[in-house]
C-alpha positions in Angstrom: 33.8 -27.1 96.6 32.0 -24.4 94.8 28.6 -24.0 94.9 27.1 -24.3 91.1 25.4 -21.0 90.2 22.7 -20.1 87.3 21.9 -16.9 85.6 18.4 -16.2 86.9 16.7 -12.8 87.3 16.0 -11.4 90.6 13.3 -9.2 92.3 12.4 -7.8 95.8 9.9 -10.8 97.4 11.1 -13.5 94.8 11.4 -16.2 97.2 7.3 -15.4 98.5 5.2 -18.2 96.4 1.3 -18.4 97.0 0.1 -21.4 98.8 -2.0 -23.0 96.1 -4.8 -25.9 96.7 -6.2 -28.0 94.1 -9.1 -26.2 92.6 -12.1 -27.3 90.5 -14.2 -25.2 87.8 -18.5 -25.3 88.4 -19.9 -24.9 85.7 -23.0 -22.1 85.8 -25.7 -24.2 83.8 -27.6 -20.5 83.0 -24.5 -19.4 81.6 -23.8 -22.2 79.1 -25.2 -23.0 76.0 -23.7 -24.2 72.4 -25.5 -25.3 69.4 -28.0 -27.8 69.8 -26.8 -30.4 67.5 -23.6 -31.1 66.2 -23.6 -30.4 61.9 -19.9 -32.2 61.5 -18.0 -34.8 63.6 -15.3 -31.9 64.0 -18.0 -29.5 65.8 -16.0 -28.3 69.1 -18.5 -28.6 72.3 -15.1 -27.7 74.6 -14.6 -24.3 74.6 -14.6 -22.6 78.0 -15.4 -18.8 79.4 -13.7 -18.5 82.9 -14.2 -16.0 85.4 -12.2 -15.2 88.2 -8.4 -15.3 89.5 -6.5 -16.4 86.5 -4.3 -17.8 88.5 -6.7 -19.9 90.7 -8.0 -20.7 87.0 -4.6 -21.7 85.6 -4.4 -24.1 89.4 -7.7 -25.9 88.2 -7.1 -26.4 84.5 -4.1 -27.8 85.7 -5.3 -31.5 86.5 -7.1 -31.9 83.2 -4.7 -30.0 80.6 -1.1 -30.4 81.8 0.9 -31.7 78.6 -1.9 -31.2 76.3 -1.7 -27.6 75.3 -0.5 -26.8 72.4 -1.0 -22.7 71.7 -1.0 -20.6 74.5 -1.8 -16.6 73.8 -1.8 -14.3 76.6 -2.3 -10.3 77.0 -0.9 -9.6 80.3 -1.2 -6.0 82.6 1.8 -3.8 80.6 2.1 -2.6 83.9 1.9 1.0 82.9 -0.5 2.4 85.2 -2.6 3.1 81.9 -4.7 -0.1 81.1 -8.4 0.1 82.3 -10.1 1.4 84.9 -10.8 -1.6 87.2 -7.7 -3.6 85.8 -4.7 -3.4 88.5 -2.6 -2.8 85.9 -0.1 -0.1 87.9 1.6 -2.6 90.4 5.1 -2.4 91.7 7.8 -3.9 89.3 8.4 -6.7 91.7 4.6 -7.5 92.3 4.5 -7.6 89.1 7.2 -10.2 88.1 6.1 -12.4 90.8 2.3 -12.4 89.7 3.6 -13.3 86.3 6.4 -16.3 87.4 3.7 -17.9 89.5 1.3 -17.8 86.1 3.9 -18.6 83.7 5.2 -21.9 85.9 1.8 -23.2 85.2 1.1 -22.2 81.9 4.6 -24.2 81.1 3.0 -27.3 82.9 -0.3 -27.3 80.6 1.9 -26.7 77.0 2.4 -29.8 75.2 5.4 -31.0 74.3 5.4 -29.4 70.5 3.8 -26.1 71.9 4.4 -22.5 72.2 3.4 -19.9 74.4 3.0 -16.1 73.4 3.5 -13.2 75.5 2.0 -9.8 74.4 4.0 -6.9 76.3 5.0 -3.2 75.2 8.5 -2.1 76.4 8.0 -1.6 80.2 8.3 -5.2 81.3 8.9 -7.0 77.9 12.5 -7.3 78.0 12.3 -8.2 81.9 9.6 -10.8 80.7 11.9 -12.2 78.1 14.5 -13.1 81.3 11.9 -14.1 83.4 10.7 -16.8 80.3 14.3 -17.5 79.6 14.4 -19.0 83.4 11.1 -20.6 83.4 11.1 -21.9 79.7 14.6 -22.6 79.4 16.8 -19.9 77.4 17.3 -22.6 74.3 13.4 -22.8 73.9 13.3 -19.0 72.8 12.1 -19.0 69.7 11.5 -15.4 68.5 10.7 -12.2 69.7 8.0 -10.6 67.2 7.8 -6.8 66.5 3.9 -6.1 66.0 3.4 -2.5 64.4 0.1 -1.4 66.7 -0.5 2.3 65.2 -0.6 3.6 61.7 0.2 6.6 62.4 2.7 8.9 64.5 1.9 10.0 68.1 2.2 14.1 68.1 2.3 14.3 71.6 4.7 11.7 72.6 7.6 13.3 74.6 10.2 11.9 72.8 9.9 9.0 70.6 6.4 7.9 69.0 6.1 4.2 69.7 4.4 2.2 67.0 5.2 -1.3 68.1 4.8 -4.0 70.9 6.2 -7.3 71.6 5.1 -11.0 70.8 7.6 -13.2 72.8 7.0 -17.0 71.4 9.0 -19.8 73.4 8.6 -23.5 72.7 8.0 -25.7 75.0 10.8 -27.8 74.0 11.9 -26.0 70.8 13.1 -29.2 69.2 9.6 -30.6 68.7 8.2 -27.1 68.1 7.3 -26.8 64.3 5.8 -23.5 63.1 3.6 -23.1 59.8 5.0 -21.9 56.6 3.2 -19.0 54.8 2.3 -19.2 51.1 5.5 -18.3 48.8 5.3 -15.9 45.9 2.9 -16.9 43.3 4.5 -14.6 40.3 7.2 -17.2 40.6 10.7 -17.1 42.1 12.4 -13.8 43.4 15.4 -12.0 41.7 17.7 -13.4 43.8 17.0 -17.0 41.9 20.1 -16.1 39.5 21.2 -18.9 38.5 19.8 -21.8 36.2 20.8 -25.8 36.6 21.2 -28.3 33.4 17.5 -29.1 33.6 16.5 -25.1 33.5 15.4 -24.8 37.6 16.4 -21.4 38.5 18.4 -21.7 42.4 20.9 -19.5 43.9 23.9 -20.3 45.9 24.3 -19.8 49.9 27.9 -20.4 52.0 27.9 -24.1 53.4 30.0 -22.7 55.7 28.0 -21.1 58.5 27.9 -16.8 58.6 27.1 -15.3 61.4 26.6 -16.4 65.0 27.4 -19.2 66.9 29.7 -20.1 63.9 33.1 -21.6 65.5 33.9 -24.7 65.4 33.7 -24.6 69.8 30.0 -24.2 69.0 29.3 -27.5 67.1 32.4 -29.3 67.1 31.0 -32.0 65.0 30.3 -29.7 62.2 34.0 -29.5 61.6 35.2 -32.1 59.1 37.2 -32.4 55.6 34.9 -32.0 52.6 37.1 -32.9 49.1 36.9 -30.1 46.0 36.5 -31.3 42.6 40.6 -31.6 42.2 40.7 -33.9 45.4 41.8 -31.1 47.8 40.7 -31.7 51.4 38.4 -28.7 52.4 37.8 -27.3 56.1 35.6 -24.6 57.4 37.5 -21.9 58.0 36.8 -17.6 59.1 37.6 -14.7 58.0 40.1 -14.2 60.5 41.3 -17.6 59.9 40.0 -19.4 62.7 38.5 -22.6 62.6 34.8 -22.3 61.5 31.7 -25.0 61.2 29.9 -26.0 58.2 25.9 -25.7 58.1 25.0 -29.2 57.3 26.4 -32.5 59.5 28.3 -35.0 58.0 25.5 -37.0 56.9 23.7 -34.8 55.3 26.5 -33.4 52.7 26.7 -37.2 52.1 22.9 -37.4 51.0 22.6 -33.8 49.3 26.1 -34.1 47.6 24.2 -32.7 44.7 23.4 -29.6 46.2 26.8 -28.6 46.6 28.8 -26.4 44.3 32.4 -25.6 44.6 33.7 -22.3 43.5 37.6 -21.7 44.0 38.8 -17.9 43.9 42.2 -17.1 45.5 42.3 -17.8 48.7 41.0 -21.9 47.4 38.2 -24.0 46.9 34.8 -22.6 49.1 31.8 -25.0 49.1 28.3 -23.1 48.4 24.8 -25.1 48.4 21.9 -24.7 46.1 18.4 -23.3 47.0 15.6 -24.2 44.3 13.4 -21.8 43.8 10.7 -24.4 42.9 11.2 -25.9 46.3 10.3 -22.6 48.3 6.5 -22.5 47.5 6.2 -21.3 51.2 8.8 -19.3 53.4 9.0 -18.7 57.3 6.7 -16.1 59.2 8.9 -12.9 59.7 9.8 -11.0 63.0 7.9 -7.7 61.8 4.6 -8.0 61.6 3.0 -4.5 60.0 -0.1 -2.9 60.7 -1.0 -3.8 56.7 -0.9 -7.3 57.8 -2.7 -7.8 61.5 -4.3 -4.5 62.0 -3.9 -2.0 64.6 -4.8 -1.0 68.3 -7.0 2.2 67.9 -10.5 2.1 67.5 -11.4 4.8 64.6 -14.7 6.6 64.2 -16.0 5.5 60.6 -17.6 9.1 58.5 
């Protein structure tokens, strides 16, 4: 019998955890203060300045927030040995994996069941991070890894590439309840690529029903693979380039219910099946992966004339 094995990143001291006690925040009454009246029934009272351990913190908000946490942002050490001056920022790579598994393990307990957590990180530890999230988070609640352009401008000094970016990692907490906000679409109206006109003049375009890309055999989703019939009653399949059996995009249900979406086009090698997109339905699109400097700013701190 052999003993069932998962992919898991490892480090010198892994198997050390902190012993942890319950913990409670005190409040510091001379520290506190708010407005003295509420002006809307949506005023916020709640919001909280801790100081101390973070992860002695992340122990005691524990009891009260676990599964109620819906946006989680954090800033850890880059672990470059170049942060502030009383920030222990330069600890060994192992230390430093361990710190952030025992805080991460807890900040997965306190997201809700629709939430994300955000990880700001520059290359030295991001790409361990992602592994380290993938373990704790589960590798199919990944949901993107953004690309934030810091600087504006080139580093002359650098030694031998100028980097101009860090990393957001963003997983879900369980990506299938996880919904993220749209952005405004285009308000000049619908982009180029909107080339085609229906019967009752809505400009759409047309996009493969059969999935491109990744993840696009039918081994991947086996019940994505079914007959769909062509305008002369030929029975249609998914099928690759290389001829291998593919997967369509939609399940069987839904090319029942969106039938009218679909438009069949048949070249030589046959019938393919193609979807429509309305350009009047895509008033808002998805956040991008590249975030620019244009768009959230930058890092440096520049001395005004």
């Amino acid at each position: 019998m052999t003993k069932k094995q998962k992919l898991e990143l490892t480090w010198i001291g892994k198997e050390n955890r902190p012993r942890l006690e319950p913990r409670i925040l005190l409040e510091d009454p001379e520290k506190s203060y708010h407005a003295r009246h509420r002006v809307t029934d949506n005023d916020l009272f709640d919001n909280r300045l801790i100081f101390g351990d973070n992860l002695l913190a992340l122990k005691a908000l524990e009891q009260e927030f676990a599964g109620k946490i819906k946006c989680i942002y954090i800033d850890p050490p880059y672990n470059t040995g170049s942060a502030f001056e009383h920030y222990d920022d330069g600890i060994e790579h192992s230390l430093w994996l361990a710190l952030m598994r025992d805080r991460l393990e807890i900040l997965q307990q306190l997201l809700s069941n629709d939430g994300a957590i955000w990880v700001n990180l520059d290359d030295n530890e991001a790409h361990y991070c992602k592994v380290l999230c993938d373990e704790i988070f589960g590798r199919v609640n990944f949901v993107a890894n953004v690309i934030w352009e810091k600087s504006d401008s080139p580093r002359m000094d650098a030694q031998f590439f100028s980097t101009r970016h860090d990393h957001i990692l963003v997983f879900a907490k369980d990506a299938a309840a996880f919904k993220v906000n749209k952005l405004d679409g285009n308000a000049e109206g619908p982009a180029e690529h909107y080339d085609k006109v229906d019967e009752n003049g809505r400009p759409y375009y047309l996009k493969p029903l059969r999935t491109m890309g990744g993840e696009d055999s039918r081994a991947d989703r086996p019940t994505m693979f079914f007959e769909l019939t062509a305008p002369d009653g030929t029975k249609v399949v998914p099928i690759r380039k290389d001829g291998s059996e593919g997967r369509w995009r939609w399940k069987k249900e839904r090319t029942a219910k969106d039938k009218h979406l679909i438009e069949w086009i048949k070249g030589r090698a046959g019938w393919s099946a193609y979807y429509r997109i309305y350009g009047d339905q895509e008033s808002s699109r998805p956040p991008e992966t590249i975030w620019t400097h244009a768009d959230v700013g930058v890092t440096e701190l520049r001395r005004r004339k």
